[in-house]
C-alpha positions in Angstrom: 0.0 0.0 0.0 1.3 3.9 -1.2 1.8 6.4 1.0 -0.8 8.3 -0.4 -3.6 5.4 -0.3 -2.8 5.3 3.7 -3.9 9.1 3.9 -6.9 8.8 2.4 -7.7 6.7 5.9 -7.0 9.7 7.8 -10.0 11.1 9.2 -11.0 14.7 7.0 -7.9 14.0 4.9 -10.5 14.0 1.6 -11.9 17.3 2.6 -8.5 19.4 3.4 -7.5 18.5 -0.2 -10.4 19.5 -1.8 -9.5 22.7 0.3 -6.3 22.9 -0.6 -6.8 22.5 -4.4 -9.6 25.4 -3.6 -7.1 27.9 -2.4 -4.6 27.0 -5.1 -7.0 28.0 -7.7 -8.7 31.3 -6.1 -6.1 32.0 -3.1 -3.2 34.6 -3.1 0.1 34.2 -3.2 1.3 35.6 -0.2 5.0 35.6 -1.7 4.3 38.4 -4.2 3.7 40.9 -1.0 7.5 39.9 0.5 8.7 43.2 2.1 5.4 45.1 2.2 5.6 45.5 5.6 9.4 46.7 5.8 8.3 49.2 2.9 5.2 50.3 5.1 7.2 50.9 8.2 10.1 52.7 6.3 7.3 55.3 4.7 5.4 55.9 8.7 9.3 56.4 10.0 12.0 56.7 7.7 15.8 56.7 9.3 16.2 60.3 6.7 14.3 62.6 5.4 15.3 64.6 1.7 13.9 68.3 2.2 13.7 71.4 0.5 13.6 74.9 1.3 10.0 76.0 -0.5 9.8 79.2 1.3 10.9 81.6 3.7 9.4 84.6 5.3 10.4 86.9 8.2 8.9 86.6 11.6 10.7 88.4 13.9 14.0 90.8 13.4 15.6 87.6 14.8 13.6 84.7 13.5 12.8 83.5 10.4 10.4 80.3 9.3 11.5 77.5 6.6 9.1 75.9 5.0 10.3 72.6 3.8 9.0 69.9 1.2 9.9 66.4 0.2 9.9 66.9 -3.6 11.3 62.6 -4.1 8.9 61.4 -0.8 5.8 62.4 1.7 6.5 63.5 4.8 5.4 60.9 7.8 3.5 61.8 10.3 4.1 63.3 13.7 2.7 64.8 17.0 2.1 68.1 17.3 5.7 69.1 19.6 7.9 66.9 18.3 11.3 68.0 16.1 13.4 66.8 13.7 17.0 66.8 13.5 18.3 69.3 10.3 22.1 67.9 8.8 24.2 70.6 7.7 27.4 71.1 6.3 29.0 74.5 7.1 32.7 75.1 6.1 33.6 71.7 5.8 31.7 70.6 8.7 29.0 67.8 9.1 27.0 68.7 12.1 23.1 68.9 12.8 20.0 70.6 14.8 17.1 69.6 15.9 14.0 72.1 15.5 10.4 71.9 16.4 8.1 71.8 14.2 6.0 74.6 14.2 3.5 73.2 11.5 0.4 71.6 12.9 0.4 67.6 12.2 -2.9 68.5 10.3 -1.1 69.6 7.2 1.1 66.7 5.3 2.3 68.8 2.6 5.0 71.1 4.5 7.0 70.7 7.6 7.6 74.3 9.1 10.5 75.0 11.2 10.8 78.7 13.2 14.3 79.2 14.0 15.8 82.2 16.2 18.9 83.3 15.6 20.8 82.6 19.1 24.5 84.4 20.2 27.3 82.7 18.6 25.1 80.6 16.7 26.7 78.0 14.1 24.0 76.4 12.5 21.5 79.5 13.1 23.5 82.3 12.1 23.8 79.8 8.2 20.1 79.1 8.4 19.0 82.7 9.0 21.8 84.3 6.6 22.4 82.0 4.0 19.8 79.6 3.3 17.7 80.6 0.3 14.6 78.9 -1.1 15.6 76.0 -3.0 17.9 74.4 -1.0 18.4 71.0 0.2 18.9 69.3 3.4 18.5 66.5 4.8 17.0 65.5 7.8 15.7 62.9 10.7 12.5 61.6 10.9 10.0 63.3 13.7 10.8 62.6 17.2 10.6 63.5 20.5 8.2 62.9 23.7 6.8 66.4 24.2 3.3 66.0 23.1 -0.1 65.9 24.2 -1.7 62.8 24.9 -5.2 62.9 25.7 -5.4 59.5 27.5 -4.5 60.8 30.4 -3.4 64.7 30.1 -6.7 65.8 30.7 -8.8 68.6 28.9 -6.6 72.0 31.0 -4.1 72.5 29.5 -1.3 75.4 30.1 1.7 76.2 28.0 5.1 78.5 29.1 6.8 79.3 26.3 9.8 81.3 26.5 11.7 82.9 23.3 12.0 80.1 20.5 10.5 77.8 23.2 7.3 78.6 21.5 7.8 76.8 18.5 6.4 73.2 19.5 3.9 74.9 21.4 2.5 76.6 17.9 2.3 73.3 16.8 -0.2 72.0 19.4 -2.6 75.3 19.4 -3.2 75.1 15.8 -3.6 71.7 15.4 -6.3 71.7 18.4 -7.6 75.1 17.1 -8.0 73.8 14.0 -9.8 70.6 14.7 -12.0 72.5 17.4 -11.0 70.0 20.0 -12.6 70.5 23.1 -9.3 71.9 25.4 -9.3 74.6 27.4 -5.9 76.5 26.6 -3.6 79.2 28.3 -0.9 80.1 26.8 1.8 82.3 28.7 4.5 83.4 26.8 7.2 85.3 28.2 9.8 87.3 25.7 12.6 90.4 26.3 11.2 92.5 24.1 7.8 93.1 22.4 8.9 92.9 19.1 11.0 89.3 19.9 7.5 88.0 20.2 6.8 85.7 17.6 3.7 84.7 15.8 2.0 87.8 17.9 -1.2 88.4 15.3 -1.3 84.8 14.6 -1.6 84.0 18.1 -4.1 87.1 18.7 -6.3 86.1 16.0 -6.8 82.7 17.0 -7.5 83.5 20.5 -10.2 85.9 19.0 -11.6 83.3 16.8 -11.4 80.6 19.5 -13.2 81.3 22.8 -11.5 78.5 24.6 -7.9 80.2 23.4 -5.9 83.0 26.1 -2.9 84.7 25.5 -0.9 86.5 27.7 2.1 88.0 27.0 4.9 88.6 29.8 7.7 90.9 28.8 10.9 91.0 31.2 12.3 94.2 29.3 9.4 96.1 28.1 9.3 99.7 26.9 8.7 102.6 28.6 4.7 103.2 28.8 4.0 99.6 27.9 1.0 98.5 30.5 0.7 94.7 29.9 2.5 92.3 32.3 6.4 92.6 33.1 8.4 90.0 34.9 8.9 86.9 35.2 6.7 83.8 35.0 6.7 83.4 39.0 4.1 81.4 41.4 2.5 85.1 41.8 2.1 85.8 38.3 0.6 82.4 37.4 -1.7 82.3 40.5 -3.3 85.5 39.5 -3.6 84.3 35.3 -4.7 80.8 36.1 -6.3 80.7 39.5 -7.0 76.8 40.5 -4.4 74.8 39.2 -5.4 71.4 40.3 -6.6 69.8 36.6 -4.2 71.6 34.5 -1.7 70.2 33.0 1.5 72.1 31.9 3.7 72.0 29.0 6.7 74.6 29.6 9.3 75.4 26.7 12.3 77.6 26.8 15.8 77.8 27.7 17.2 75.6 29.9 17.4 77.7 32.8 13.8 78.0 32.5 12.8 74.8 33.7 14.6 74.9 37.1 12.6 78.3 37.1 9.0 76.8 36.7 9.5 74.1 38.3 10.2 75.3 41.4 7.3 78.1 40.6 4.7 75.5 40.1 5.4 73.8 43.1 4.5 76.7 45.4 1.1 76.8 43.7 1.2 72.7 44.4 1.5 71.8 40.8 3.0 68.3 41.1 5.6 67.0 39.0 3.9 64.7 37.2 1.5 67.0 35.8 4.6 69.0 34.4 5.7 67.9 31.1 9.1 69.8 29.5 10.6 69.4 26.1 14.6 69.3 26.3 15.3 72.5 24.6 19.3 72.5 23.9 21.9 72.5 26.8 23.0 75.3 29.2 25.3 77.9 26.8 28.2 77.5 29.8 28.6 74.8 31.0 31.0 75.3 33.1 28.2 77.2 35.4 26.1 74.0 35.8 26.5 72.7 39.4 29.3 69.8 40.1 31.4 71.5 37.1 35.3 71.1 38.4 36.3 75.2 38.9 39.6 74.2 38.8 38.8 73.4 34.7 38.2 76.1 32.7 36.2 75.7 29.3 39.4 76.7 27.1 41.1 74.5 28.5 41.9 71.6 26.0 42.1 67.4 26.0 43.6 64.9 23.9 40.9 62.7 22.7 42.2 58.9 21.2 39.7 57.4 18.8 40.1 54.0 19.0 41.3 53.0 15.9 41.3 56.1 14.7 43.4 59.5 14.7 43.6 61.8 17.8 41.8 65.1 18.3 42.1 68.0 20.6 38.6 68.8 22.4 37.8 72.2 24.5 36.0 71.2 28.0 33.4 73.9 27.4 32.3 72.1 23.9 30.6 68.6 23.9 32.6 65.6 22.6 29.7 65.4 19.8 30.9 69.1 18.4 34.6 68.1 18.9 33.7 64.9 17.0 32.1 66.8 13.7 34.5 69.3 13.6 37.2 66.8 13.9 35.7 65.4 10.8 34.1 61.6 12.7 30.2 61.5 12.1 28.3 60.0 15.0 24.6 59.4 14.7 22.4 62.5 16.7 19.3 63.2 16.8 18.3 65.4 19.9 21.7 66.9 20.9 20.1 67.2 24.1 21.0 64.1 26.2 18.0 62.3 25.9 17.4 60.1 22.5 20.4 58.3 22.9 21.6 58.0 19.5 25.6 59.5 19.8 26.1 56.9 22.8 30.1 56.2 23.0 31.9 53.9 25.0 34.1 55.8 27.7 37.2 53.5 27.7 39.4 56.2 29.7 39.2 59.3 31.3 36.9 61.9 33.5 34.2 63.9 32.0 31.3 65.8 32.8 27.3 65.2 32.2 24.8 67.6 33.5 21.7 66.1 35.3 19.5 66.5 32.6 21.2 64.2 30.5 19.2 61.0 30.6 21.6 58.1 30.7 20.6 55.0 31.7 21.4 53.2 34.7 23.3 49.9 32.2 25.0 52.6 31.0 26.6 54.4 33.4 27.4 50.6 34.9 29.7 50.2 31.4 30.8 53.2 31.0 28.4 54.4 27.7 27.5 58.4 27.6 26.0 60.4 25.2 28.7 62.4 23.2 25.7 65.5 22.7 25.9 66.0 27.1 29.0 64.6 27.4 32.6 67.0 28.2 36.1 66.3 28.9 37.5 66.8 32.1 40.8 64.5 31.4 42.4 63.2 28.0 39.9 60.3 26.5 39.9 57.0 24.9 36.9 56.4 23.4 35.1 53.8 21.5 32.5 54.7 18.6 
């Protein structure tokens, strides 16, 4: 007796060939779909981006806005705050930012980025000065953890913007002014001047339009016979703008100093910490003013820093080992710059440096001796491992 007359014994064994001859003749072949998935997850988060510059236009005396297509792609999604991470290549050297998006996630045509020019600024002084329409960058895909999540963020919701801290903050208003979602939303926006602020009519318009929209501008160095408030953002200010604070929930956005600021301004009006959310907006500009910084080391000073495997570079304490990195001509993957995605971790093999606390590096880490090169500064000569 055949193999095949022994089957035909098997209980149902008539019926799945029937099924199977069935499929063969009106089924799919499965085969023809090999790396649809790879191709889907690619287009929803690409590892680059190819932009260009469509236009630009003139916000403030300081700040201008880029918009930017994908002429060869579409642009992934993203939620409202997040950033990407812009490459550039400025007198020979590879280096990147990451901006905010300023765009609301509601529009897939355009990313818009809002950038301020800042003292001493590399990449901004290029952007601002330089950049034309037409030109090409390229770019990360959107990232980041500072947006809203309705889940469990609630409906009151407050935003401190300070400067260029605005600019994910823009995102998240017109997107939810735009849908007409049902948020209440306070914005408080400190600047130096009146005519740093940026987006002013925008922002004025919408909060006309929108009754569940205020806006109120704080100015630290306002002109003489200007009569709205001056200051700073402190627990006495905030308790008379927003009264109860108990369901609000509060995005804050500036420089870094600022966030040690409202923290500690929120907690006297019992805002707890959880109910605080802050997007990692660049490091300090000195760091050799953070707390735990070695006085005996100042940021001139310069280290010899050994590549393993690769040719030695000299690196200035005040400048992070990612900067010395790109301008000694190495390219380490970055995305934040801020000490929190993770993506320029190096191995530490020798040597003292410095990381200021709001570099988030994990516990494994620090165990074996992995920092981030974007939070990371020399304090010794170094032997690292990309």
């Amino acid at each position: 007796m055949t193999g095949k007359d022994l089957k035909s014994y098997i209980e149902g064994y008539d019926e799945i060939q029937s099924e199977i001859a069935v499929l063969r003749k009106y089924g799919q072949d499965h085969a023809v779909q090999k790396g649809l998935v790879a191709h889907t997850i690619n287009s929803l988060h690409p590892r680059e981006l190819s932009l260009k510059v469509s236009e630009i236009w003139q916000e403030t005396p300081s700040t201008k806005t880029f918009r930017l297509i994908s002429p060869g792609q579409w642009l992934p999604p993203f939620q409202a705050g997040q950033y990407i991470n812009l490459f550039v290549e400025i007198g020979g050297v590879r280096t990147s930012r990451p901006y905010s998006l300023s765009s609301p996630p509601t529009q897939t045509a355009f990313y818009d980025l809002t950038v301020r020019r800042v003292e001493d600024g590399f990449v901004s002084d290029y952007l601002l000065d330089e950049v034309r329409p037409g030109h090409e960058f390229r770019s990360t895909a959107p990232a980041g953890h500072f947006y809203y999540n309705p889940l469990y963020m609630g409906r009151d919701l407050v935003f401190l913007a300070g400067g260029s801290g605005i600019t994910p903050i823009l995102s998240m208003i017109r997107e939810m002014t735009d849908r007409g979602l049902d948020r209440e939303l306070h914005l408080v926006y400190g600047s130096r001047l009146a005519s740093d602020i940026i987006c002013r009519d925008e922002l004025a318009l919408r909060a006309e339009r929108h009754a569940n929209l205020k806006v109120s501008h704080v100015l630290s160095e306002p002109a003489p016979g200007y009569d709205g408030l001056t200051g700073f953002m402190d627990a006495d200010l905030l308790g008379r703008l927003l009264g109860d604070t108990t369901e609000k929930m509060f995005f804050v956005c500036g420089p870094p100093i600022m966030y040690q600021f409202c923290r500690a301004e929120l907690s006297k009006l019992g805002v707890p910490r959880r109910r605080i959310r802050t997007e990692v907006f660049g490091l300090p500009r000195d760091i050799t003013s953070e707390p735990g910084w070695p006085r005996e080391i100042a940021r001139e000073r310069n280290f010899t820093v050994q590549v393993r495997g690769g040719s030695p570079f000299q690196a200035a304490a005040g400048e992070s080992l990612l900067t010395s990195l790109e301008k000694a001509g190495y390219q380490v993957p970055s995305c934040c710059r801020s000490g929190e995605c993770s993506l320029c971790r190096i191995k530490l093999v020798s040597g003292r440096v410095f990381q200021p606390a709001t570099a988030k590096v994990r516990k494994s880490d620090r165990r074996f001796g992995y920092v981030h090169a974007c939070s990371t500064y020399p304090l010794d000569d170094l032997e690292i491992l990309l």
